[in-house]
C-alpha positions as CSV (number, residue, x, y, z in Angstrom):
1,X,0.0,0.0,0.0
2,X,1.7,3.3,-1.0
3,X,-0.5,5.3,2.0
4,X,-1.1,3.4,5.2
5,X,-3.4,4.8,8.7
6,X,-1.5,5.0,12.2
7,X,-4.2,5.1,15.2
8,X,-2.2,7.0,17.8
9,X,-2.2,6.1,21.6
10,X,-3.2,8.9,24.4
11,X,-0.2,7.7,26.2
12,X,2.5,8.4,24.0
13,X,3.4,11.5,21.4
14,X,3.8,11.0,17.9
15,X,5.8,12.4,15.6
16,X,5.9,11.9,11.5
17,X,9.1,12.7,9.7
18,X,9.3,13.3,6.5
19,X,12.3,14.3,4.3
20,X,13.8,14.8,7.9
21,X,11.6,17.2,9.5
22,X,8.8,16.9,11.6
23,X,6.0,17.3,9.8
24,X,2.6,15.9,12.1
25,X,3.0,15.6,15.9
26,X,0.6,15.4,19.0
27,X,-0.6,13.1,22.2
28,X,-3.0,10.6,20.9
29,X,-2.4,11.6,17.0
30,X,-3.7,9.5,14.4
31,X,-2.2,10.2,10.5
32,X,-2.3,8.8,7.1
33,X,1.1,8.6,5.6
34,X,3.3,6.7,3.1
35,X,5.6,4.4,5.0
36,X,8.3,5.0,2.0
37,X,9.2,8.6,2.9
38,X,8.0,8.8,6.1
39,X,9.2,7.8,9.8
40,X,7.3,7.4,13.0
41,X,8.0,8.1,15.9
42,X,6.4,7.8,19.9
43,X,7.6,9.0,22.6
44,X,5.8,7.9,25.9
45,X,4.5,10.9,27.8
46,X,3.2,9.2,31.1
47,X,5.0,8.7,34.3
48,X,7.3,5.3,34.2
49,X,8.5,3.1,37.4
50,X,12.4,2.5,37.5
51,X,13.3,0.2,40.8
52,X,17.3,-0.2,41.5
53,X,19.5,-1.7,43.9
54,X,23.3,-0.5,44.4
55,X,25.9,-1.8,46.6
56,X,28.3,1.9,47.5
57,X,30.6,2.1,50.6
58,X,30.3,4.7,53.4
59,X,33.2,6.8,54.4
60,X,34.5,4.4,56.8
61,X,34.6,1.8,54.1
62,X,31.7,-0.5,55.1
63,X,29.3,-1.7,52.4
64,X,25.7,-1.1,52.3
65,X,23.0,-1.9,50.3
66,X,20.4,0.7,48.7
67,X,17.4,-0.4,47.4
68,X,14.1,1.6,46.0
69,X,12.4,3.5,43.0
70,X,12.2,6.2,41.1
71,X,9.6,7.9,38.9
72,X,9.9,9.9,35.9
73,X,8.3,11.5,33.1
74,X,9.5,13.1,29.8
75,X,8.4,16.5,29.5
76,X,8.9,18.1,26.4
77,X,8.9,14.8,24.2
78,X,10.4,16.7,20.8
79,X,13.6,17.3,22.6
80,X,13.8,14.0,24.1
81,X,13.2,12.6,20.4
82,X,16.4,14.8,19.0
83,X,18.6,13.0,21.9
84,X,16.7,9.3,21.3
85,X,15.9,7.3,18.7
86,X,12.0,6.5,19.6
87,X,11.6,5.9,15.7
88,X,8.9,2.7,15.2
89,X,8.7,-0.3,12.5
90,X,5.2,0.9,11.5
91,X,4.3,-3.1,10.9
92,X,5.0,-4.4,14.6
93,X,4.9,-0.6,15.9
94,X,8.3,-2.1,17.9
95,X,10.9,0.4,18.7
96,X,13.7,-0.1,16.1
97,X,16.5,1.1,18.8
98,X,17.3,0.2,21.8
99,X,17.3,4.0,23.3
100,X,13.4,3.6,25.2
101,X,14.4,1.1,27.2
102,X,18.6,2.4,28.0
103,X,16.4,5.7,28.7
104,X,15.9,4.2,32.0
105,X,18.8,3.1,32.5
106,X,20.3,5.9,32.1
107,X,18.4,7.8,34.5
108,X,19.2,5.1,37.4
109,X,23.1,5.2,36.3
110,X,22.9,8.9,37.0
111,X,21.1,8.1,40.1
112,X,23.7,5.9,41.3
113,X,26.5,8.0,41.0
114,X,24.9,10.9,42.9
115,X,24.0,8.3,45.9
116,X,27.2,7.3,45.8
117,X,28.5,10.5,46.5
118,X,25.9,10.9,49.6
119,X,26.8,7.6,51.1
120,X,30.9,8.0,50.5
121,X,30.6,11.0,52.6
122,X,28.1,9.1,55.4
123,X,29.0,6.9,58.1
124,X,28.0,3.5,58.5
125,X,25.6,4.3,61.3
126,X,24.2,7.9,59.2
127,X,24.2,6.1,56.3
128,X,21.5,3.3,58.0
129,X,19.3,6.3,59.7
130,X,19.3,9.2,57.6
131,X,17.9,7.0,54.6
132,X,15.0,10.0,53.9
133,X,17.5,13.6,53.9
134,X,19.7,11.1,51.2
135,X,17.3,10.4,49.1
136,X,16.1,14.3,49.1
137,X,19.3,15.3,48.2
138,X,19.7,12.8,45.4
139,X,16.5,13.5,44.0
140,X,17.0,17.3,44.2
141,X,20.6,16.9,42.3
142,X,18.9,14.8,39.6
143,X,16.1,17.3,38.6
144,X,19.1,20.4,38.6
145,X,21.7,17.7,36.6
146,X,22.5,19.1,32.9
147,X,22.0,15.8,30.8
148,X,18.6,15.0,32.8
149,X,17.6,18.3,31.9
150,X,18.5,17.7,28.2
151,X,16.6,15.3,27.7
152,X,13.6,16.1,28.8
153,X,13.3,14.8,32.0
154,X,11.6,15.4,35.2
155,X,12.1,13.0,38.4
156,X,8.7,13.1,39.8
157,X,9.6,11.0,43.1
158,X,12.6,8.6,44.4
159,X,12.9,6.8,47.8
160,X,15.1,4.7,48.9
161,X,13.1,1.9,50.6
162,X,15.8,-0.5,52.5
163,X,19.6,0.5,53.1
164,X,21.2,-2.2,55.2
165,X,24.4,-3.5,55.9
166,X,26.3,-6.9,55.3
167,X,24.8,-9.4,57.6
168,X,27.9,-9.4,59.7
169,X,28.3,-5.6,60.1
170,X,24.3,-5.5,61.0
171,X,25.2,-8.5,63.7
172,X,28.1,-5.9,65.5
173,X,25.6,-3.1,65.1
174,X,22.8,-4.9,66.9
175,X,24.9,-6.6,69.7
176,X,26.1,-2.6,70.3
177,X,22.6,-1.7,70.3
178,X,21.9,-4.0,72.8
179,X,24.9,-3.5,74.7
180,X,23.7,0.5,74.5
181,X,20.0,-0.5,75.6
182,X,21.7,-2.6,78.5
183,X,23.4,0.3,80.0
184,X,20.6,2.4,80.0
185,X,18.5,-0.4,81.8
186,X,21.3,-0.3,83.9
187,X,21.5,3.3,84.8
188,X,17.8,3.6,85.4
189,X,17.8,1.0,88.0
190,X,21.1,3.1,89.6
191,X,19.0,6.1,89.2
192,X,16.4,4.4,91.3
193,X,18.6,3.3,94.1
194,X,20.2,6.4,94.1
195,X,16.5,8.0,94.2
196,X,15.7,5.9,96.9
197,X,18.6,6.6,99.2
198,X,17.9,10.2,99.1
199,X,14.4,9.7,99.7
200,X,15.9,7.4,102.5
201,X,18.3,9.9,103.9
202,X,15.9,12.8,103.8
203,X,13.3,10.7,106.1
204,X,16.4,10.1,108.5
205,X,17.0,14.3,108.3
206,X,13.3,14.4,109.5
207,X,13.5,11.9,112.0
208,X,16.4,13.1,113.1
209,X,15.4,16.9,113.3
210,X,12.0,15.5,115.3
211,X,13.9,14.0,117.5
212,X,16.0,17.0,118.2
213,X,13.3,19.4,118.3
214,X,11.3,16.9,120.8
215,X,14.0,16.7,123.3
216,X,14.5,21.0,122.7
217,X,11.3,21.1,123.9
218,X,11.7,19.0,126.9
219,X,14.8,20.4,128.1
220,X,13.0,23.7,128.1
221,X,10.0,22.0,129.9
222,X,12.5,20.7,132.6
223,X,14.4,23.9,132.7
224,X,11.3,26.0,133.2
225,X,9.3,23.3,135.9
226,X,13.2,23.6,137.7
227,X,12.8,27.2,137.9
228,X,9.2,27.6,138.9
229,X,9.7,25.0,141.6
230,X,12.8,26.5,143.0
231,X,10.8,30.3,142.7
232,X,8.0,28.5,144.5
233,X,10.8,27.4,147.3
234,X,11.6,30.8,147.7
235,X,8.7,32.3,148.1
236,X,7.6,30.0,150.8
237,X,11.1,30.2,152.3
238,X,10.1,34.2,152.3
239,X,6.8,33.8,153.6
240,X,8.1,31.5,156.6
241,X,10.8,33.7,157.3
242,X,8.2,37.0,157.5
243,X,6.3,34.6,159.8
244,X,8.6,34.1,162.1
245,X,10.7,37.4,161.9
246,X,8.0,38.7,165.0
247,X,9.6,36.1,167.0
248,X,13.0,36.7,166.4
249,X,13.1,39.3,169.0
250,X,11.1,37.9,171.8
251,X,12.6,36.3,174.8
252,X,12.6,32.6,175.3
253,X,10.9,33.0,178.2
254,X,8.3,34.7,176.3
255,X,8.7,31.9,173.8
256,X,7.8,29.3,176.0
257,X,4.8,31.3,177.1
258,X,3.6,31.2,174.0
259,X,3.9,27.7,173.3
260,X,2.2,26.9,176.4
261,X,-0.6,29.2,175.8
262,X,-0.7,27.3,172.1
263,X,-0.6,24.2,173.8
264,X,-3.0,24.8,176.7
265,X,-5.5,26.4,173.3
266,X,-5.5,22.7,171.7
267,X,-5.7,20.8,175.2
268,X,-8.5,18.6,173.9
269,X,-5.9,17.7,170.9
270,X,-3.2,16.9,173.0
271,X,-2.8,12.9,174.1
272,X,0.0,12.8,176.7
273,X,2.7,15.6,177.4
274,X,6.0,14.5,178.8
275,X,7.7,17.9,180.9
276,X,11.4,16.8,182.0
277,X,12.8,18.4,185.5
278,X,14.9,21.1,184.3
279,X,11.9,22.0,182.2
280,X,10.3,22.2,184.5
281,X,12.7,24.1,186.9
282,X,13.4,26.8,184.0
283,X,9.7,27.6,184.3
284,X,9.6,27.9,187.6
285,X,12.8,29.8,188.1
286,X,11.2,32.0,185.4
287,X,7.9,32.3,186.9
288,X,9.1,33.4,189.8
289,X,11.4,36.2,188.6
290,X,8.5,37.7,187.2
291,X,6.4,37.4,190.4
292,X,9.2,39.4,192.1
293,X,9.6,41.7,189.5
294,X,5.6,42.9,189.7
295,X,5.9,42.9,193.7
296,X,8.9,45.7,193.6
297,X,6.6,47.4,191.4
């Protein structure tokens, strides 16, 4: 047939050349054309998977192992044409090159040499936990790099989904994990002792400061019963003392008098009363100087 019909597909852009030039493009476009002077070509315009899996080494030389996924899309699909052959056998509508498919892996190979850069400046241990800020640089570098950019394409997302270590490395990294975890288990209980020995000694400060206040108080108690009982001594000493002061200057004779009189006043509470001689003598002898005193009156 010297004019054949290509149905275009909404996910890809064609492009007829003819003579060299483009001469019928769009998304979806359908054309007549004659397959002797003319060349097709479709570019897909949708977004497109591209898993990976590299083995780099961190700065301090230990291997790990970064797996995940990228997405991209071709943007402006004319210049990604002028770089790629997307050119189609019109019978099979099979790609005649083999550019499509090293599209992607060209992308990934660009991918891998920026990771490698992040990880050859990471430690072992950063390298394992800051798995997200990597993959935001790398991702960041590949949308600003000049030959991505050429092309036509836009990295729409990438994570890295598992970055691990060689099965020995993650065995030392877990044991000082554990070994971390232990100490901290460890400390707590030491923290909780210690806790408890100052919670400990401060009810001993208490007791203790009881204790001494208590026995404060009593000494004060004592002191102050010591002092009213020997102010109560000496006011009764006083009061005995004024009593008797009247006394003081009597005679005895008079004394005696006195006691007699007392004694003859509580007669009917007196039992027996004993008088010895020279008692009795004195009282006589006394008796009778007064008698003679009021006759030479």
């Amino acid at each position: 047939m010297l004019i054949r019909y290509y149905k275009g597909e909404p996910n890809y852009f064609l492009i007829g050349y003819r003579d060299g030039a483009a001469k019928s493009y769009g998304v979806g476009k359908s054309l007549w054309y004659t397959p002797f002077n003319t060349s097709l070509a479709k570019v897909p315009v949708t977004s497109r998977n591209a898993p990976f899996i590299f083995k780099e080494a961190t700065a301090n030389f230990q291997e790990v192992t970064i797996q995940g996924q990228l997405t991209y899309r071709l943007t402006d699909p004319e210049q990604a044409a002028q770089f790629l052959d997307f050119t189609i056998d019109s019978d099979n509508d099979r790609y005649k090159s083999e550019d499509p498919d090293a599209l992607t892996q060209r992308i990934t190979n660009t991918v891998q040499g920026y990771t490698r850069n992040g990880v050859s400046a990471l430690s072992l241990e950063n390298a394992l936990t800051q798995v997200k800020t990597l993959a935001s640089a790398v991702l960041q570098n590949m949308n600003e790099d000049a030959d991505i950019k050429r092309l036509g394409v836009i990295i729409e997302t990438l994570h890295f989904t598992t970055v691990s270590a060689t099965p020995e490395m993650r065995k030392a990294l877990e044991a000082n994990y554990r070994e971390k975890l232990q100490k901290r288990a460890d400390m707590a209980i030491y923290d909780r002792r210690a806790n408890a020995l100052e919670e400990e000694r401060k009810l001993k400060e208490s007791e203790m400061s009881t204790d001494i206040e208590i026995e404060a108080q009593r000494k004060e108690l004592v002191t102050t019963q010591a002092q009213n009982s020997l102010t109560l001594a000496e006011a009764e000493a006083k009061a005995d003392e004024m009593k008797l002061n009247p006394y003081s200057s009597m005679p005895p004779q008079a004394l005696v008098g006195l006691a007699l009189k007392e004694w003859a006043a509580n007669a009917g509470d007196i039992g027996t009363l004993n008088l010895s001689a020279d008692m009795l003598s004195q009282l006589v002898s006394w008796v009778g100087k007064q008698d003679k005193i009021k006759s030479d009156d």
